[in-house]
Residue, then its C-alpha position, 0 to 999 in steps of 0.5 A: x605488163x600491166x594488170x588492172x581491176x576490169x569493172x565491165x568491157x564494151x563491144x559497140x564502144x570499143x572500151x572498156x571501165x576499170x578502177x586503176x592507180x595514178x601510175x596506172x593511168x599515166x602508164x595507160x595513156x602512153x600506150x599508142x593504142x590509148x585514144x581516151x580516158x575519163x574519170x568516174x562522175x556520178x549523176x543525180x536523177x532525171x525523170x519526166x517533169x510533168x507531173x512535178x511541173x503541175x505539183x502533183x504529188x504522191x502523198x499530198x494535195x491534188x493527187x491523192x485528193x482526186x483519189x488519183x483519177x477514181x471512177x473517171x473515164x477518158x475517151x481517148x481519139x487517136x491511132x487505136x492502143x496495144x492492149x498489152x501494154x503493162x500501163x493498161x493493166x487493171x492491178x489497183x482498178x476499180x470496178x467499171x463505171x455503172x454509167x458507163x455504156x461502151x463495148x470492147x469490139x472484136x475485129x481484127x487482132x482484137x477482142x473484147x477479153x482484152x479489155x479488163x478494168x482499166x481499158x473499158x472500151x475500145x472502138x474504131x471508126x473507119x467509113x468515112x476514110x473508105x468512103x473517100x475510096x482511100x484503103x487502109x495499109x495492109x500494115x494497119x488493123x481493121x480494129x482497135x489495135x494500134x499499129x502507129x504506137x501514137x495512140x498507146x503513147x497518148x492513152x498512157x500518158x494521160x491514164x497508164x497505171x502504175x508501171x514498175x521498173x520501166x526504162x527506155x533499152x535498159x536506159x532511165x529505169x524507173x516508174x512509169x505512170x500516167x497523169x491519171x494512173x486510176x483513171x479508166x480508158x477508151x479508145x476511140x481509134x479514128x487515126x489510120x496508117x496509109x501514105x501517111x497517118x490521116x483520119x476522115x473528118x467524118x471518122x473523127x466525128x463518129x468517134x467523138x460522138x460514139x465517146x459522148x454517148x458512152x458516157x465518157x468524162x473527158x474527151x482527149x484528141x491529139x490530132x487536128x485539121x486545116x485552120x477553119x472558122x469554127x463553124x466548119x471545124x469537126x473538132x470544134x463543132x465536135x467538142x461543144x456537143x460534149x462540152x455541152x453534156x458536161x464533157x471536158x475536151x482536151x485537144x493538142x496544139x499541134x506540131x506546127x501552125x501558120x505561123x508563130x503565134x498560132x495554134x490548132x484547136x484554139x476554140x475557147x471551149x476546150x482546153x488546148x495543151x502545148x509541149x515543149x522542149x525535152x531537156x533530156x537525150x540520149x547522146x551519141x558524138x559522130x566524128x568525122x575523118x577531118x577530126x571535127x566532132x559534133x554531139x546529138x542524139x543517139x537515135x530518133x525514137x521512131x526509127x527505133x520501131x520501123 
């Protein structure tokens, strides 16, 4: 018989921590029923590097000199946005914009006293898409809500306020926070879920136009059409209107392209941004019953919502 200082027990690994002597442990891994042991490790701290990748800082330079976004608004393009959300909550905001002309709609699971300081507007265009005699899933909402969780990722990643102890399940506790955290947000849902997540060129149009009139300052899409010249392309011809009108457009890259060197929303007016490859996992091993074991990650994040 053997008694050790148990620190925690674990169900779905089958294991257990504990703080044991050398004798202890070579007792232990005699036993028939020992499968593995691993010493204590600490680790240093990992976050998202965006913000430090462009030197933003808390207390010094570019941040706090734009008073962390103040009185900007961003019109947001996308699957619609949770309101809920605490990355929308108005703690710190300041007062709407004056100049701003943008209405919170009231549709389906959506109503204007969502909408509060830091989500000032919220709009969604789906005739061209019904038009085309292409239905909406039942699944989706006839409104700004977002069903998808695109556009509430987008929205809160450019714009989320101050988000204390935020963690991934319990993983990676920290505070969440947009590039922009007092930046004010609209969104312009033009992005619907069916077969698969499509939006009407004619939708996408609305909504940009809609934001432009609003009074939005920047303009944020993280969507895209086939390769066209720019003349035919909705977003390009979209985005100079607002260029025009002292808009800055931000358009995503996109997932893919023709080939290697391309990219989608190339037009030279607006400021197209590319990703790259996360050097952080959640990891899990799967071993075979050949014994071969392989390392990779413990979940796809969508799959963990659907």
């Amino acid at each position: 018989m053997m008694t050790v200082k148990c620190c925690c027990t674990h169900t779905a690994m089958h294991g257990f921590s504990a703080r044991l002597t050398p004798s202890q442990l070579s007792r232990l891994e005699k036993s028939p029923a020992h499968v593995a042991t691993y010493p204590e490790s600490f680790g240093k701290k990992f976050t998202t590097h965006s913000l430090k990748f462009i030197g933003l800082r808390q207390n010094l330079g570019l941040w706090p000199n734009a008073s962390f976004g103040q009185d900007v608004i961003i019109g947001i393009i996308d699957t619609g946005i949770r309101p809920e959300s605490e990355s929308f909550s108005d703690k710190g905001m300041s007062e709407v914009p004056l100049r701003w002309k943008g209405v919170c709609e009231n549709e389906t699971a959506f109503t204007p006293s969502l909408c509060n300081k830091k989500l000032i507007g919220a709009r969604s265009f789906s005739k061209g898409l019904k038009a085309a005699g292409i239905p909406i899933s039942e699944r989706d909402y006839d409104s700004p809500r977002d069903f998808f969780g695109h556009g509430t990722h987008t929205s809160s990643t450019a714009a989320g306020n101050h988000v204390l102890s935020a963690s991934h399940f319990g993983y990676a506790k920290g505070t969440a926070r947009g590039v922009a955290p007092r930046v004010h947000v609209a969104m312009y849902k033009v992005l619907w879920v069916r077969d698969s997540e499509e939006s009407a060129a004619n939708d996408v149009l609305a909504g940009m136009d809609q934001a432009i009139s609003d009074g939005v300052d920047i303009m944020s899409l993280s969507l895209g059409f086939d390769f066209l010249p720019y003349y035919n392309d909705i977003i390009a011809i979209g985005s100079l209107s607002a260029v025009e009108k002292g808009i800055v457009v931000v358009c995503a890259a996109g997932n893919d392209g023709l080939d290697d060197n391309s990219t989608y929303n190339g037009a030279p007016w607006i400021t197209t941004v590319g990703a790259v490859t996360l050097d952080r996992t959640f990891t899990a091993t799967l071993t075979l019953d050949n014994g071969f074991a392989f390392e990779g990650e413990s979940h796809f994040p969508e799959s963990v919502y659907n």
